[in-house]
Every structure is written in C-alpha cells, then in structure tokens.
N, C-alpha and C positions, 0 to 999 in steps of 0.2 A: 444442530440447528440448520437453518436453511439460509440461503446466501441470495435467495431470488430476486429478494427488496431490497436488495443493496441499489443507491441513487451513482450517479455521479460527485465527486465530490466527495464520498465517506471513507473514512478510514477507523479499518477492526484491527483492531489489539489484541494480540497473543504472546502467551509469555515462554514460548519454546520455535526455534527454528523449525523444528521440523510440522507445529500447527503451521505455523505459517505459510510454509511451502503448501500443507493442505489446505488450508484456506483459500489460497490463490488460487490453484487448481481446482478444486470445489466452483467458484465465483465465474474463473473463464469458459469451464465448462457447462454455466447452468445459466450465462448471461450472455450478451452481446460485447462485456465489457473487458479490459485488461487489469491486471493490476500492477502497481509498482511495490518491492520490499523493502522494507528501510530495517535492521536490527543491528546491536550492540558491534561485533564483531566485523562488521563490514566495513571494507576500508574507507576513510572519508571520501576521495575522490566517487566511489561508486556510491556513499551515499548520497553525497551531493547530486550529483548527475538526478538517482531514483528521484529526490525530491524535486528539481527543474521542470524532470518528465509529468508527475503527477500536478505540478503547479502550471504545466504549459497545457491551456485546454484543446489545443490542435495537436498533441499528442499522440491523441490513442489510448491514452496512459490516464482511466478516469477513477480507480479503486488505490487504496493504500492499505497493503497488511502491512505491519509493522509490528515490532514490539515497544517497552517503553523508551528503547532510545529516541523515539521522534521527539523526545524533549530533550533533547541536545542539541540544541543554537543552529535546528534548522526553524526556516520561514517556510510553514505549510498554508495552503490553502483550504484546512477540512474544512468541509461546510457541517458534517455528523459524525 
C-alpha cells in the first residue's frame, strides 16, 4: 500500500521489525514527514524517549510505526 496520506498524528501498526523499518523508510521517503518506532524489544528508556518525540509536536517527529507494544503503559498522542 501507499503511505502518501499518512496525516500528522497517525500511527501504522506492523507486526514484524523489519515491516516496520520498511514502513518508516517507505513514509520518509514518499513524505515530508519523519517517523518515530516504538516495538516489543526496545529498551524502555529508548522507548520512552520515541514516544516524548512523537508526542512533542515541535519535534519533527509527526508519524508512529509501531508494533503492538504501543499498548504498554505508554501515553500516545495518535490522532488515527
């Protein structure tokens, strides 16, 4: 699929590291935008941080790939 109409604010969901890394790369390449990654295996201090970056809108930081750990007791901002 196409990552052109990704917003500010959304965050896509993949269930493998290495979608994920494509996905980013896909989205920065075909947008204006960045992305921040949040998945299972990353250490909390780094996920923390990703999440801050995607939740601070002076950033830079306006796409979230993720997998399903973004439901672990962080505070997101997705708007979709």
């Amino acid at each position: 699929g196409s990552y052109r109409n990704v917003k500010p604010g959304d965050c896509i969901v993949a269930f493998s590291r290495n979608d994920i890394f494509a996905i980013k790369r896909e989205i920065e390449e075909s947008t204006k935008y960045k992305c921040c990654v949040i998945y299972g295996s990353l250490p909390p201090e780094t996920r923390t941080e990703q999440a801050r970056l995607f939740n601070d809108q002076d950033s830079g930081y306006d796409i979230l790939v993720a997998s399903d750990a973004i439901g672990m007791g962080l505070n997101l901002s997705i708007r979709r």
